[in-house]
C-alpha positions in Angstrom: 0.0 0.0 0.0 2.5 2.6 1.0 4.5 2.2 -2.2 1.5 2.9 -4.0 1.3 6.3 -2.1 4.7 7.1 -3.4 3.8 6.1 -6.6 0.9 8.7 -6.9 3.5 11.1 -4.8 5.8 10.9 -7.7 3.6 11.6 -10.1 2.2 14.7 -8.8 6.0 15.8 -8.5 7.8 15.1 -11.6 7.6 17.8 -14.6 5.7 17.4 -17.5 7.7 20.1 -19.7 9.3 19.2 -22.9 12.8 19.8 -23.7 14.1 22.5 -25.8 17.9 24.4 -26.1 19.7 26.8 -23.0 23.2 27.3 -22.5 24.4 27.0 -18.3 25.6 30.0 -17.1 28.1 29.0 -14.4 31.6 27.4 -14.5 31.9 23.7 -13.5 33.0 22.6 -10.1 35.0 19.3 -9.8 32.5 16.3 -9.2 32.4 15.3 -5.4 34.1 11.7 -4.9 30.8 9.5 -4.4 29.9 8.7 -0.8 27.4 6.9 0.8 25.4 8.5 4.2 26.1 6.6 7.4 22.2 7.1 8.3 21.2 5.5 4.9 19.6 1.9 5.0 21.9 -0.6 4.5 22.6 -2.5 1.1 24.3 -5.5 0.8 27.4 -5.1 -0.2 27.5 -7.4 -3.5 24.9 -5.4 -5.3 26.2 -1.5 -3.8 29.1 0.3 -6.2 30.0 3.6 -5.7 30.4 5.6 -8.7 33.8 6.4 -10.5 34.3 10.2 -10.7 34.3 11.1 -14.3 37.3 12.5 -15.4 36.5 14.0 -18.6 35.6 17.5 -18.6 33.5 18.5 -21.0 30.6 20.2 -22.2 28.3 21.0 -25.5 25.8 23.4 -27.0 23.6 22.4 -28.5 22.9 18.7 -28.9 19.4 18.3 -30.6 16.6 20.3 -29.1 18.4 20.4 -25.8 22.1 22.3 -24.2 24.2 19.7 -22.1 26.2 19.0 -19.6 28.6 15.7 -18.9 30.0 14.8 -16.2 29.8 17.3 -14.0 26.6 19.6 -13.5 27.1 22.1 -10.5 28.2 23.9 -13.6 24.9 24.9 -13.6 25.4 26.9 -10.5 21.8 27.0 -8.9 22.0 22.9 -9.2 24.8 20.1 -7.6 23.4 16.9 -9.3 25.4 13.6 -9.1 25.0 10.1 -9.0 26.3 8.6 -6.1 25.8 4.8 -6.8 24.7 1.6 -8.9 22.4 -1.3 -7.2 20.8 -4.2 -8.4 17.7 -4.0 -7.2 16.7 -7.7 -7.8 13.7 -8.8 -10.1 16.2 -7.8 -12.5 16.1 -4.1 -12.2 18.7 -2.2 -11.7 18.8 1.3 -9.6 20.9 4.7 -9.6 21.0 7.5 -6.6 20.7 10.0 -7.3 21.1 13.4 -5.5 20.4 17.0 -5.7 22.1 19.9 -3.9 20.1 23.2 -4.0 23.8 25.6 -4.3 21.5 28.8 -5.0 20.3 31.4 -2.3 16.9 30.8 -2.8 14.6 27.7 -2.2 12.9 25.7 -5.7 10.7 22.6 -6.2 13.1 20.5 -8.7 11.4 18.7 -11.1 13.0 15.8 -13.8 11.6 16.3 -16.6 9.2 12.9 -17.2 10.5 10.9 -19.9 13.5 12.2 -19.6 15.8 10.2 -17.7 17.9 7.2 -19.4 20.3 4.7 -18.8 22.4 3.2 -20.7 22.6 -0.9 -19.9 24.7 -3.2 -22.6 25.0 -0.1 -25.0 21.5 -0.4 -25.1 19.7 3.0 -24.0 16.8 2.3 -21.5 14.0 4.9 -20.1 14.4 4.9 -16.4 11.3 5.0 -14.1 11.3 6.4 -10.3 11.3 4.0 -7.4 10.2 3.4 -4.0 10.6 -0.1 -3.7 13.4 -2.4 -1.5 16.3 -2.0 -1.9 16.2 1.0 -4.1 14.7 3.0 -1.8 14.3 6.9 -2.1 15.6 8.6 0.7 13.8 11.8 0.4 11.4 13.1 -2.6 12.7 15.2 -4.7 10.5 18.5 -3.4 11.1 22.1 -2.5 14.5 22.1 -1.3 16.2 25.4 1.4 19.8 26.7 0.2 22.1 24.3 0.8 19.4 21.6 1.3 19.7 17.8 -0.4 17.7 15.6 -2.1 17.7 11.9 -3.3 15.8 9.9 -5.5 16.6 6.0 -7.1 15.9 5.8 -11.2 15.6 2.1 -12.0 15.0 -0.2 -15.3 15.7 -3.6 -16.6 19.1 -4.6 -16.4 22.2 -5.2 -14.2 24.3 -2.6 -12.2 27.4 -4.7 -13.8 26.0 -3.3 -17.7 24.9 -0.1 -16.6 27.5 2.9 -17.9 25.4 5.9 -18.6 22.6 8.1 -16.8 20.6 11.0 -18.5 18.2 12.8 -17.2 16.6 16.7 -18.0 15.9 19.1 -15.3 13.9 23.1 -15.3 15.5 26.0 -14.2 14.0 26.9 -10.9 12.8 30.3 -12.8 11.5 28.3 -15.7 13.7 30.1 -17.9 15.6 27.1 -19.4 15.9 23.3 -19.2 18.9 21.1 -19.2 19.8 17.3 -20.1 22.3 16.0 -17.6 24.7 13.1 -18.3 26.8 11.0 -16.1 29.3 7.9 -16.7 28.3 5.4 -14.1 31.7 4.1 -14.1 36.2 4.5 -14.9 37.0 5.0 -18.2 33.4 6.1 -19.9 33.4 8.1 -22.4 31.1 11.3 -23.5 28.4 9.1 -26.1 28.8 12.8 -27.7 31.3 13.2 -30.4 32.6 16.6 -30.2 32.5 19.9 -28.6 30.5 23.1 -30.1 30.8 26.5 -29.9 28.5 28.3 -27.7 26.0 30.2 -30.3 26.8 32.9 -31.3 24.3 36.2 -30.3 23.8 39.3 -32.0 25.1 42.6 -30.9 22.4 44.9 -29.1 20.9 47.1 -31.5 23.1 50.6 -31.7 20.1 52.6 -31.7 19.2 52.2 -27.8 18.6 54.1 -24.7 21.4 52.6 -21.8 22.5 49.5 -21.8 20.6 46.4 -22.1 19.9 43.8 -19.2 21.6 40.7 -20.5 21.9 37.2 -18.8 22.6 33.7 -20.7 18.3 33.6 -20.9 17.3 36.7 -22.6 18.5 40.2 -23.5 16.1 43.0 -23.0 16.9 46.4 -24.3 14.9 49.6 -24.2 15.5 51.2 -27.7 13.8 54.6 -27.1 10.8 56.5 -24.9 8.8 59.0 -25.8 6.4 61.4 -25.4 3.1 59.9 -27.0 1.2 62.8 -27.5 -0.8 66.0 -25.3 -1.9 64.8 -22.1 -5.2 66.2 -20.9 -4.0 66.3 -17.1 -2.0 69.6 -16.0 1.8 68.3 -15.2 1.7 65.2 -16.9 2.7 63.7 -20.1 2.1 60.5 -21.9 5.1 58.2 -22.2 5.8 55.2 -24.7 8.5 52.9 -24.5 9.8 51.0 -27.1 11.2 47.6 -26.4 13.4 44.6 -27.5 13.0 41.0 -26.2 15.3 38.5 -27.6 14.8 34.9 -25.8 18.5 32.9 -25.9 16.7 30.1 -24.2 15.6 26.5 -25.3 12.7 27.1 -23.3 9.3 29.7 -24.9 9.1 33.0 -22.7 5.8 34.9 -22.1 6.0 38.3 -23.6 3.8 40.6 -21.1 2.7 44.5 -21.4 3.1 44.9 -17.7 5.4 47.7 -16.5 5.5 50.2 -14.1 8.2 53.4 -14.7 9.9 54.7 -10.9 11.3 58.2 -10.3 14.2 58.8 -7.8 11.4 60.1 -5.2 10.1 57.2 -5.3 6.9 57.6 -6.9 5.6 54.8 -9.1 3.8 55.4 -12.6 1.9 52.0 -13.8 1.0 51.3 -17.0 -2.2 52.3 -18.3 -4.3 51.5 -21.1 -3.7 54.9 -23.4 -4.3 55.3 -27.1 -1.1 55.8 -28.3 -0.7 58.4 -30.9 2.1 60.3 -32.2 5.8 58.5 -32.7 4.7 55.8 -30.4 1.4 54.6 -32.1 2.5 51.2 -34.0 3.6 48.4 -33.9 3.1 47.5 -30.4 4.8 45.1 -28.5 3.8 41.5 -29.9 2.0 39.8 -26.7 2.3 36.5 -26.0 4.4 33.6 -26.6 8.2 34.1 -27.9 10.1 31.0 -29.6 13.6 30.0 -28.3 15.7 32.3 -31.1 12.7 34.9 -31.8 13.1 38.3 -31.1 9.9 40.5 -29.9 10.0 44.5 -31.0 7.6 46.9 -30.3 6.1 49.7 -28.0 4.6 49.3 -24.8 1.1 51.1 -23.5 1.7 54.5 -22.4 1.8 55.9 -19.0 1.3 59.0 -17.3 4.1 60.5 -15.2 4.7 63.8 -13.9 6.4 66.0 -17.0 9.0 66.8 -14.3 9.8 63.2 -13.2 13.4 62.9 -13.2 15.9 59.2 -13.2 12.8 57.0 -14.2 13.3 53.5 -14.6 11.4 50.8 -16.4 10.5 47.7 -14.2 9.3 44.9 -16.2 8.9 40.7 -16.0 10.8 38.8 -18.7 10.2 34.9 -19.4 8.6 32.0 -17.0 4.7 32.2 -16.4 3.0 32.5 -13.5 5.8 32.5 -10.7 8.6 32.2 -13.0 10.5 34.9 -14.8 12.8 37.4 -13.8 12.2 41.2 -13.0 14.5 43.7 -14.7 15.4 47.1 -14.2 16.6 49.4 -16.6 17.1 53.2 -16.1 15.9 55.5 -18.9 16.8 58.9 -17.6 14.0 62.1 -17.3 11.3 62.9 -19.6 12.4 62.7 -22.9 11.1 65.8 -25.1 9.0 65.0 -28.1 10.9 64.8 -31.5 10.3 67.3 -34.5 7.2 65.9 -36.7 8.4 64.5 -40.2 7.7 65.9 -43.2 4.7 64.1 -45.4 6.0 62.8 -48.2 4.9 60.1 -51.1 4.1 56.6 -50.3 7.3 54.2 -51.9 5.4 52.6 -54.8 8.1 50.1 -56.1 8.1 46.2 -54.9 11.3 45.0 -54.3 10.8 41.3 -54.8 12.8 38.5 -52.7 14.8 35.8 -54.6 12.2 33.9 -53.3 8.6 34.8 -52.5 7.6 30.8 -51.7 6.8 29.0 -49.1 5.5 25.3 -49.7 4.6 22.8 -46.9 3.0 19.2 -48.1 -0.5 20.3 -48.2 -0.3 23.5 -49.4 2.4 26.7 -51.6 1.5 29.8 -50.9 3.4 32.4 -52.3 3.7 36.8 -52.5 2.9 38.2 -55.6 2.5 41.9 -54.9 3.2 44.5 -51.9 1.7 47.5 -52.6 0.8 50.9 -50.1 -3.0 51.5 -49.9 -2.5 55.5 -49.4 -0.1 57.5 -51.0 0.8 59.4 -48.5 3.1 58.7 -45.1 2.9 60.2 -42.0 5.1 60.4 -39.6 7.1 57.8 -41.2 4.7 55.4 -41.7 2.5 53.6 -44.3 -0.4 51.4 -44.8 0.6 48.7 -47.1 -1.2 45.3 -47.5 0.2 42.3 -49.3 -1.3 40.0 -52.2 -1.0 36.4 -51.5 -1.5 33.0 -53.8 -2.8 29.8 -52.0 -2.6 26.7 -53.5 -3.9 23.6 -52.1 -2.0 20.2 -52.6 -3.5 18.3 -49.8 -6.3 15.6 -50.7 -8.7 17.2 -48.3 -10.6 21.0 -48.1 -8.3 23.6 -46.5 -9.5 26.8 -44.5 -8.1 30.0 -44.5 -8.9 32.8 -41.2 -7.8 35.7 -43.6 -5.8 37.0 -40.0 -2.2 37.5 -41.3 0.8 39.0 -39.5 3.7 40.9 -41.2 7.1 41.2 -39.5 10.5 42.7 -40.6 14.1 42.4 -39.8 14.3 44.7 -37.2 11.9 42.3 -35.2 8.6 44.5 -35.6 5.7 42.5 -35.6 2.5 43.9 -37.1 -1.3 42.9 -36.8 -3.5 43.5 -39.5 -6.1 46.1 -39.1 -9.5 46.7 -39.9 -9.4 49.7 -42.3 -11.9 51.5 -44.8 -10.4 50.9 -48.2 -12.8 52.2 -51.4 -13.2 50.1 -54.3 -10.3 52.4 -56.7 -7.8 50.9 -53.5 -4.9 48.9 -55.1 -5.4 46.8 -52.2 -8.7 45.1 -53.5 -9.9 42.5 -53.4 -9.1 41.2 -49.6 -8.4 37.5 -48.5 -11.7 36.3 -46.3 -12.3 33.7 -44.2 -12.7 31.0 -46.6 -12.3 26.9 -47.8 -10.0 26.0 -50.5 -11.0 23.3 -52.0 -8.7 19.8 -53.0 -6.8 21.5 -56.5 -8.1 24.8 -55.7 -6.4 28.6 -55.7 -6.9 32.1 -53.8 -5.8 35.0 -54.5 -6.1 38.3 -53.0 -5.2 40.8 -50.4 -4.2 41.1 -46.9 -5.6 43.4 -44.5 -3.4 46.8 -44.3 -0.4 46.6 -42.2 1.1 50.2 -40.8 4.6 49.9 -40.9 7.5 52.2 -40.9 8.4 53.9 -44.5 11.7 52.2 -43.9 10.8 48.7 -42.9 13.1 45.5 -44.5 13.0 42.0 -44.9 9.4 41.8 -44.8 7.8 38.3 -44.2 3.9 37.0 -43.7 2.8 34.7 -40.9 -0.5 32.9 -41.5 -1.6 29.5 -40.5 -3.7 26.7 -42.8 -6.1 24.1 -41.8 -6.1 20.7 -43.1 -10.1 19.6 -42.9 -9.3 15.6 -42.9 -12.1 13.4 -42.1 -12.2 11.9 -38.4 -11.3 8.8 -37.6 -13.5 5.8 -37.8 -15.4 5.7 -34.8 -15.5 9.3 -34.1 -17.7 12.3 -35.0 -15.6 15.2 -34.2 -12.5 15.8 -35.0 -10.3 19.0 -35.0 -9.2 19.9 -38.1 -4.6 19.9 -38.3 -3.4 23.2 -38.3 0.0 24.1 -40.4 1.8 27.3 -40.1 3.8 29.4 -43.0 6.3 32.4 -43.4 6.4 33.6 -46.5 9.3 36.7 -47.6 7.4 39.0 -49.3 10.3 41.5 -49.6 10.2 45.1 -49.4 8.9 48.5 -50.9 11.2 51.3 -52.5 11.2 54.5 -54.1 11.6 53.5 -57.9 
C-alpha cells in the first residue's frame, strides 16, 4: 500500500515540460568523490558500487533540441546533481541515486523532466522510471529544497548494475527560464556518447540605436530602444510616455512576452501602465503579446503611462520569461522625460516592390506564395504607411483547406505587425481582400491582406498565417479538429523606384 502512495507522490512531483535548447551559465565545479550517508539503509554489499568520478571535462551546446552538460553539473550553478551509486535492485532491475544539492540562495521545487531520464545498460539506452521499492529505496522526494538543502531519488530499469555505464536525465530552471539534459558515466573510463565539442552560439550585438545599456543574462537580453512622449496629455503636469522595447529569448525554453510595467522616479513615486491610445511616434507596432520561440526576437512599444512632466531618473520595471511564478524582474534606467521629437515631413508613399529571390513557401498540403506589396495610401505620415500584401494559395492536400484571412507581417528589425480593420474604397490597389474562406482539394486564392502600418523604412518583410487541413475523423469518431500548419512567407520590401 504505502509504495502505491509514493507512486501517486511521484507523479504529482515530476515535470511534464518538454525539452528545448539553453546554455548554463556558471563554470563547473569538480565532481564530489561518491559517498554513501552513514544514516542511509543498509545494502548489501555485493549489489552496492560507488560511482567512479568522471574525469573527462566536458561540455556542448547544442545537442538536438536540448544544451548539455557531462559529467559534471554544478556547472549549472543554482543545481549540484550527481549520482552517487549503482544497485541491483533484484527482479532484474537495476537502480541509480541520485542526489540534488540546492547551491542557490533561494529555495525551488526541482522537477525531472518525465520521460527524460535514461540509462544506458549493454549499449542499449533504456528509459528509467522512479522507485520506492526495496532496496532502491528513495531517501527523500525530490520537493522544495532550502539553500544548501539535499535531495535523493533511485531511477531504476531492466538490467544489471554490472552493464549499466550511462545516466541521462533533463531538469527546469527553478525560474523556468531554461531546461537542461544531464549526463553521467556510471563508471572509470566512460566516455562522452557525444562526439565533439561546439561553440556556444553565437548572439547578435544589441541594437546601436538604444537608450542605456541592455539587461543581459545567458536567458534573454532586453533592451529599451527609445521612450517618448506619446502625445498631449489632458492632465496639467503630466505627459504621456511610450516605451519602445526589445526582447530576444536565448533560451531553449518559450518566454511569455507581457505588457506589464511600471516606470519609478528617484522620489520614489511609481507610474503604472495604463491602457492609453497611443498616438504620435509611439502609435504602432506595439509590442507582440504572447508567446516568444527560443531564437525569436519580440519588438515593439509598450502602452503608455502618465508621469509627472517633471519626473526625473525613471526607470522601467518589467517581468521577462517563465509564467505565472517564474521569470525574472529587470530594471533598466531610462533617464527624465524625454522631449517629443520634430514631426516628419509628409512625403509620397514608396510605390516600387522590391521582390525576394524567393517569394515561396511550400509545406505538403499547401504553396502559398507573394505576388504583390503595394501601399493602400499615397501618403506617409510620420514615417509610416499602410501597405497590405497580395497572396497565392494553392492547395495540394487531398482534403478541403481553411483560411482565417488574420495574417501577421514582421521585418528584420523584429517588428511584428497585426493587420487592421481599415476603410479601403473600391479604386484601392489593395482590393480585393483575402476572407475567411475553404479552399477546395486543387483549388487557388488570391487576393489581399488586411493593411499593415509599418515604418516607411521597414526591410525583410515576411507573412505569418496558418492553414487548416479539414481531414475526415477517424473511424469511430464524430468530431475531430481539423490539423493546423503554419507558413512564413518573404514578401520583400517597398522602394522609391
Amino acid at each position: 500500500m504505502w509504495s502505491r502512495v509514493a507512486w501517486v507522490l511521484l507523479l504529482s512531483l515530476v515535470g511534464c515540460s518538454a525539452p528545448s535548447r539553453s546554455p548554463a551559465e556558471s563554470p563547473s565545479a569538480p565532481p564530489a568523490k561518491a559517498t554513501a550517508d552513514q544514516n542511509e539503509e543498509p545494502v548489501a554489499a555485493s549489489r552496492q558500487e560507488a560511482v567512479a568520478p568522471v574525469a573527462e571535462d566536458w561540455r556542448r551546446y547544442p545537442v538536438g533540441d536540448m544544451f548539455v552538460a557531462w559529467g559534471k553539473t554544478s556547472e549549472l550553478g543554482w543545481l549540484d546533481l550527481r549520482a552517487r551509486r549503482v544497485v541491483d535492485c533484484g527482479d532484474g532491475l537495476v537502480g541509480v541515486e541520485l542526489e540534488a544539492r540546492n547551491q542557490g540562495d533561494k529555495a525551488f521545487e526541482l522537477r525531472l523532466l518525465r520521460g527524460h531520464a535514461f540509462l544506458t545498460i549493454g549499449g542499449k539506452e533504456i528509459q528509467a522510471e522512479r522507485w520506492a521499492g526495496d532496496p532502491c529505496r528513495e531517501q527523500d522526494l525530490f520537493r522544495s529544497l532550502r539553500s544548501a538543502e539535499s535531495g535523493t531519488v533511485w531511477l531504476v530499469a531492466e538490467g544489471k548494475a554490472a552493464d549499466t555505464t550511462l545516466l541521462s536525465v533533463a531538469v527546469k530552471e527553478p525560474r523556468g527560464l531554461a531546461e537542461h539534459r544531464l549526463i553521467f558515466g556510471l563508471r572509470d573510463g566512460v566516455k562522452s556518447p557525444l562526439s565533439a565539442e561546439s561553440s556556444r552560439p553565437v548572439r547578435p550585438p544589441p541594437p546601436k540605436e538604444r537608450l542605456g545599456e541592455p539587461v543581459e543574462t545567458a536567458y534573454y537580453r532586453v533592451t529599451v530602444i527609445r521612450a517618448l512622449p506619446c502625445g498631449a496629455s489632458e492632465e496639467a503636469g503630466t505627459v504621456d510616455v511610450g516605451i519602445e522595447l526589445l526582447i530576444e529569448n536565448f533560451s531553449n525554453v518559450p518566454f511569455n512576452v507581457s505588457s506589464a510595467f511600471s516606470l519609478k522616479a528617484a522620489d520614489g513615486a511609481s507610474f503604472n501602465r495604463s491602457f492609453l491610445h497611443l498616438a504620435g511616434p509611439c502609435a504602432t507596432p506595439k509590442i507582440g503579446i504572447g508567446t516568444l520561440e527560443p531564437g525569436e526576437r519580440s519588438r515593439g512599444w509598450l502602452s503608455a503611462v502618465r508621469v509627472s512632466a517633471d519626473a526625473r531618473d525613471l526607470t522601467l520595471e518589467y517581468r521577462v520569461g517563465g509564467y505565472i511564478g517564474g521569470g525574472d524582474h529587470v530594471q533598466i534606467p531610462i533617464g527624465s522625460v524625454p522631449k517629443l521629437p520634430e514631426p516628419l515631413p509628409e512625403e509620397r508613399a514608396p510605390t516600387q516592390w522590391h521582390a525576394p529571390k524567393v517569394a515561396k513557401a511550400q509545406v505538403p498540403e499547401a504553396v502559398v506564395t507573394v505576388t504583390n506589396v503595394q501601399p493602400c495610401f499615397s501618403n506617409v505620415q510620420n514615417g509610416k504607411i499602410w501597405l497590405a500584401v497580395e497572396i497565392l494559395i494553392e492547395n495540394r492536400s487531398p482534403h478541403p483547406i481553411v483560411t482565417s484571412g488574420v495574417f501577421r507581417l514582421n521585418d528584420a528589425d523584429a517588428y511584428r505587425y497585426d493587420d487592421a480593420y481599415v476603410n479601403l474604397d473600391d479604386a484601392s490597389p489593395c482590393q480585393p481582400r483575402i476572407d475567411a474562406a475553404t479552399i477546395k482539394r486543387g483549388g487557388k486564392l488570391r487576393g489581399w491582406t488586411r493593411p499593415f502600418r509599418v515604418p516607411v523604412t521597414a526591410k525583410g518583410l515576411t507573412v505569418d498565417l496558418n492553414l487548416q487541413v479539414e481531414e475526415p475523423p477517424p473511424r469511430g469518431q464524430r468530431f475531430h479538429v481539423p490539423r493546423e500548419v503554419s507558413l512564413t512567407v518573404p514578401a520583400g520590401e517597398l522602394q522609391r523606384p
